[in-house]
C-alpha positions in Angstrom: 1.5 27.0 -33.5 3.2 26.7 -30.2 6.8 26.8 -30.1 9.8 27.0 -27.5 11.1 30.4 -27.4 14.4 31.6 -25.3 13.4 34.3 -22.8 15.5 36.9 -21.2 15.0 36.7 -18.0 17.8 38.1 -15.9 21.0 40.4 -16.9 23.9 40.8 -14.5 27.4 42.5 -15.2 30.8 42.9 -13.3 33.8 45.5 -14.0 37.0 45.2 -12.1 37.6 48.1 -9.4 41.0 49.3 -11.1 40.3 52.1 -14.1 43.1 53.2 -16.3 42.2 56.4 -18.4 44.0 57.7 -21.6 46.1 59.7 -19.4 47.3 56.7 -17.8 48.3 55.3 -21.2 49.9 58.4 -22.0 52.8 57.8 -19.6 53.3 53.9 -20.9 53.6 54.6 -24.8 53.4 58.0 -27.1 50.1 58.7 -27.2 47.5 61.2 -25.4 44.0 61.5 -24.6 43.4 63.7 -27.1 44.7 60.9 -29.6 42.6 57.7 -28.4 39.7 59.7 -28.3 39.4 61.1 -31.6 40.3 57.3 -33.2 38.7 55.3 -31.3 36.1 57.1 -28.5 37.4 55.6 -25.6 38.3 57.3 -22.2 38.8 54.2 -19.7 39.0 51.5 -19.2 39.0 48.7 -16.3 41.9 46.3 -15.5 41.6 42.6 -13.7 43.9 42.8 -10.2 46.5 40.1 -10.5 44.6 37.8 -8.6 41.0 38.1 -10.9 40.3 35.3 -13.0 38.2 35.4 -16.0 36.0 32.7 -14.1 35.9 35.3 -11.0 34.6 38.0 -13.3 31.9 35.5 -14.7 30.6 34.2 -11.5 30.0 37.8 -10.3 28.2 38.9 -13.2 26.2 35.7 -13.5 25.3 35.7 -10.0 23.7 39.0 -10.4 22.0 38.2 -13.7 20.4 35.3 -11.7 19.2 37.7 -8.7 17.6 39.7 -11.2 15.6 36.7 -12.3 14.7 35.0 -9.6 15.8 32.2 -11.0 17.6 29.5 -8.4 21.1 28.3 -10.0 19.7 24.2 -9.0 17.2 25.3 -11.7 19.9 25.8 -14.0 21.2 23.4 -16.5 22.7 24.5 -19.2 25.9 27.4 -18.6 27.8 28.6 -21.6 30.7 30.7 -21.4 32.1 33.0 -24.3 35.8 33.8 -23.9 38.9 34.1 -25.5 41.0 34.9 -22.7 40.0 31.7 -20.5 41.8 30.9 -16.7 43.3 27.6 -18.1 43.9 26.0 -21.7 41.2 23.3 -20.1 38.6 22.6 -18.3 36.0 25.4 -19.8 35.9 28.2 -18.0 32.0 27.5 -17.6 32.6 24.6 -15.5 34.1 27.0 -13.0 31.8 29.8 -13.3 29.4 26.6 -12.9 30.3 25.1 -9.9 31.2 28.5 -8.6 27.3 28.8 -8.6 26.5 26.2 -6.8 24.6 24.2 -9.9 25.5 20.3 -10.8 23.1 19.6 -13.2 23.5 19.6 -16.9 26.6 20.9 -19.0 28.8 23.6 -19.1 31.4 24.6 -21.7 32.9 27.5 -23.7 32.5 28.9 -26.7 36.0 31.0 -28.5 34.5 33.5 -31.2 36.5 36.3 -29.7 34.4 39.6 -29.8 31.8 37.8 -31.5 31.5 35.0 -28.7 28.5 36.8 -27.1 26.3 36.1 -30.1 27.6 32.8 -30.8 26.9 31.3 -27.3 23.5 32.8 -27.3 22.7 31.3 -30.6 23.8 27.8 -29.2 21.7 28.4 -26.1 19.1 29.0 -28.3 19.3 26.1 -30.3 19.3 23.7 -26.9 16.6 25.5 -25.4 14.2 25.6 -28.7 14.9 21.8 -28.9 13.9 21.0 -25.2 17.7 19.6 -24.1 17.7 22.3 -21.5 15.2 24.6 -19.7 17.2 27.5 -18.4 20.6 28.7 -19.1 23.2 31.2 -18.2 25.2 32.9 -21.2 28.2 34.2 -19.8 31.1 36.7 -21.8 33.9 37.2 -19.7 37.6 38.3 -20.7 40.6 39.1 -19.2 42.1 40.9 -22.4 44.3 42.6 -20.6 46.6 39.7 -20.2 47.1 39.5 -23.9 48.0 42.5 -24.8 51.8 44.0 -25.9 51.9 46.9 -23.3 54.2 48.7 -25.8 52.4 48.7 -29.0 49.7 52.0 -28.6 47.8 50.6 -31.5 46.2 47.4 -29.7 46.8 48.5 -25.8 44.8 51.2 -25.1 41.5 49.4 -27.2 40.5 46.8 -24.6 39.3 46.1 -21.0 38.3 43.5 -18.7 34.6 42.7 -17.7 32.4 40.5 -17.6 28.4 40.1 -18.3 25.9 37.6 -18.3 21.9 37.1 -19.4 19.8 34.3 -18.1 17.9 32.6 -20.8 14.6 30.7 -20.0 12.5 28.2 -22.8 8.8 29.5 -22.4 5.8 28.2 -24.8 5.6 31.3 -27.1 2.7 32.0 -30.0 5.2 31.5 -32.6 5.0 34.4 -34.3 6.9 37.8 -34.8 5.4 38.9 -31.6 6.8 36.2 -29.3 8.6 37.4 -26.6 12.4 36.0 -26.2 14.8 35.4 -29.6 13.3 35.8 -32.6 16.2 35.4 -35.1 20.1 34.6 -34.4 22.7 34.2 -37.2 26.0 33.1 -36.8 28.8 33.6 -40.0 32.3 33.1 -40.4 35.4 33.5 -42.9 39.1 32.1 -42.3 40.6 33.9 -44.9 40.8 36.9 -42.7 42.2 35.1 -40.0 46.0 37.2 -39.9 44.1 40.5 -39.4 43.0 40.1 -36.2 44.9 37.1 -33.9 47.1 36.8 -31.0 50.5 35.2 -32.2 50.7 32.3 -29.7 49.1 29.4 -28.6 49.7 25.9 -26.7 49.4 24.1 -30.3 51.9 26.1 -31.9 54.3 28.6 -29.7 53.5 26.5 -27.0 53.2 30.5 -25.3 50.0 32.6 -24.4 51.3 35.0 -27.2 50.2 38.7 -27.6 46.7 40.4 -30.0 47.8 41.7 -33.2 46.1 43.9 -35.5 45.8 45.5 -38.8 43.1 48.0 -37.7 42.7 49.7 -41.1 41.0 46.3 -42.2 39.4 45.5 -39.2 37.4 48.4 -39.5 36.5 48.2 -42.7 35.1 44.7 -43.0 33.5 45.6 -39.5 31.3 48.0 -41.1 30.1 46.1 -43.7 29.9 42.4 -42.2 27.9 44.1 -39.1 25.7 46.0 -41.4 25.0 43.3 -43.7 24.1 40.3 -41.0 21.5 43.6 -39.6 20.1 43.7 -42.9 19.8 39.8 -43.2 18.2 40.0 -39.9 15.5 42.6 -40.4 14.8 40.5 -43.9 14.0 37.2 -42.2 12.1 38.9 -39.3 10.5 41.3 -41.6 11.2 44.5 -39.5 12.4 47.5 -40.6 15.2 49.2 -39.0 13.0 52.1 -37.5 11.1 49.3 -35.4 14.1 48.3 -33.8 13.7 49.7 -30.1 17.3 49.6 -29.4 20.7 48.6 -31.3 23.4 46.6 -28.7 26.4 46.4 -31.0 29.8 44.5 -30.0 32.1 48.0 -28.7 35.0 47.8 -30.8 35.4 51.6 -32.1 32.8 54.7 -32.3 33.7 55.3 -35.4 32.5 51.4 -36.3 29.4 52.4 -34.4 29.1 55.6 -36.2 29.5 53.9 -39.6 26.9 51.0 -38.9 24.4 53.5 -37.8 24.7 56.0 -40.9 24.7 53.2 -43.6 21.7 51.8 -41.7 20.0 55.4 -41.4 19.2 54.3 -37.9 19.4 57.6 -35.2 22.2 57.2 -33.2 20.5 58.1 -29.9 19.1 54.2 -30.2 22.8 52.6 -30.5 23.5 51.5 -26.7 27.1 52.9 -26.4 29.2 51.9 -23.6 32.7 52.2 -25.1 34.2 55.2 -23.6 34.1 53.7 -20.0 34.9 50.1 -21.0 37.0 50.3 -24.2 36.8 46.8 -26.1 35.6 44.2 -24.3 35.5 41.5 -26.2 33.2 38.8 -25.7 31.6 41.0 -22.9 31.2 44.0 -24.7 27.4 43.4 -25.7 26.2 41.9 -22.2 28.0 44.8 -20.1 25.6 47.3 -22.6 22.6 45.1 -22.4 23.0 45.7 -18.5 23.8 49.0 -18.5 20.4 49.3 -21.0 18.8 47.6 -18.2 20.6 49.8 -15.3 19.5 53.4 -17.6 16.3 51.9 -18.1 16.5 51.9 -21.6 14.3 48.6 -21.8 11.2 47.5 -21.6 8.5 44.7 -21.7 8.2 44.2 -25.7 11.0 46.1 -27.2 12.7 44.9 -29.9 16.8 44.4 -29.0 19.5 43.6 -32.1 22.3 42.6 -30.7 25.2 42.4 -33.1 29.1 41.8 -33.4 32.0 41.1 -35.2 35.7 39.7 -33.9 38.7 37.6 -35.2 38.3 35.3 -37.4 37.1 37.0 -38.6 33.3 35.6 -36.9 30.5 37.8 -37.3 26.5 37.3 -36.3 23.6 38.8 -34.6 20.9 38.2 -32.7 17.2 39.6 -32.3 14.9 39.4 -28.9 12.3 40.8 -27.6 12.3 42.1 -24.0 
């Protein structure tokens, strides 16, 4: 039976010009290279000048996602964008990176699932291209984390960096079976009782400031583990794959050792978990679209392979999503 499924056709990505390395770091708080490395795998990391806007970021990366597709923007009418840093309290940042395109047609809005944004705007594009709403969408995840963070506390500072990626999605007729091109499977989960491990402590509604990220990381890291592994595991069980046909694993960057984890509880080989963490740090919401690119960039993809992309953030929010290329 024919149905609608949501084809990648186009991946862009943008990283600011400024870099800071651990060494950097090292002369803001007590830490060293030596000590970020070994917790956390990260050696860089790139910074937004003062005059970059989250929206900036998201046009550039989006702009180049659409080159890659051939895909005119006035063909586009749907444009999501997954942040939790946006350039205003409102309008959506999309409707900026949207008319920063050039396109006037449909909708645009955001989506705030913190580092699990990514999936949860691609499972909503999903949803309105499977349905027939829209016909071709940009998916956009674009922070500016480093304008949230408490420059003095070495725990959370030295974990994140600005960027920006973007996919284009198209709704083509597929076969309807496993071995449709496009997204297969996306799941999207979420639990409030873990809200005060990961947060920023302000907010119009209630300090009425922007407020700084907070973290207990011991927890973080252990519910990352097991909520990432489990919605793989619920994945591959509705698909029917196994983990050994996955072609390649595109995991939200949060920590190596997260990565590390996932990948041995799974028994997956490491050398097919896309790893882009020690030149971005933590991302965010554009942590899995700045590896899908750089997948695309290495040549790590082709026609048919199966990608999983995957992530967990504050919330906590956790989901995944499978495509094939």
């Amino acid at each position: 039976m024919a149905v609608n499924r949501s084809v990648i056709r186009g991946v862009g990505a943008y990283l600011p010009k400024r870099i800071m390395t651990n060494d950097d770091f090292s002369r803001i708080v007590d830490t060293t290279d030596e000590w970020i490395t070994e917790r956390t795998g990260i050696k860089q990391r790139h910074i937004a000048a003062d005059d970059e806007l989250t929206s900036d970021l998201g046009i550039a990366a989006a702009r180049q996602a659409l080159v890659r597709s051939g895909i005119d923007p006035v063909d586009i009418d749907l444009v999501i964008c997954a942040t939790a840093t946006p350039d205003r309290t409102f309008p959506a940042t999309a409707v900026r990176i949207q008319a920063g395109l050039g396109i006037t047609k449909g909708a645009a809005f955001d989506i705030q699932a913190v580092c699990s944004g990514f999936i949860y705007a691609m499972t909503t594009a999903d949803n309105f291209l499977k349905t027939g709403l829209f016909k071709r969408a940009i998916v956009v995840g674009a922070e500016t984390f480093s304008r949230i963070l408490d420059w003095s506390d070495r725990g959370t500072c030295v974990l994140f960096g600005d960027g920006a990626g973007a996919v284009v999605l198209e709704a083509q007729p597929q076969h309807g079976t496993r071995e449709d091109r496009g997204i297969l499977s996306a799941l999207i989960r979420s639990d409030g009782r873990y809200e005060d491990l990961l947060y920023v402590d302000g907010g119009p509604g209630s300090t009425k400031t922007t407020g700084f990220l907070r973290m207990n990381g011991r927890e973080v890291f252990r519910h990352a583990i097991q909520k990432i592994s489990g919605v793989i595991e619920e994945t591959l069980v509705m698909t029917g794959y196994t983990p050994d046909e996955i072609d390649l694993y595109v995991p939200h960057q949060a920590n190596q050792r997260i990565l590390d984890g996932i990948a041995k509880r799974l028994g997956v080989d490491p050398k097919k978990i896309m790893t882009t963490l020690a030149k971005h740090g933590n991302t965010s919401a554009a942590s899995i679209p700045l590896a899908l690119n750089q997948a695309f960039e290495e040549r790590r993809l082709s026609e048919g392979d199966l990608v999983l992309m995957e992530a967990m953030g504050g919330g906590f929010t956790w989901g995944a999503v499978l495509a094939r290329w």
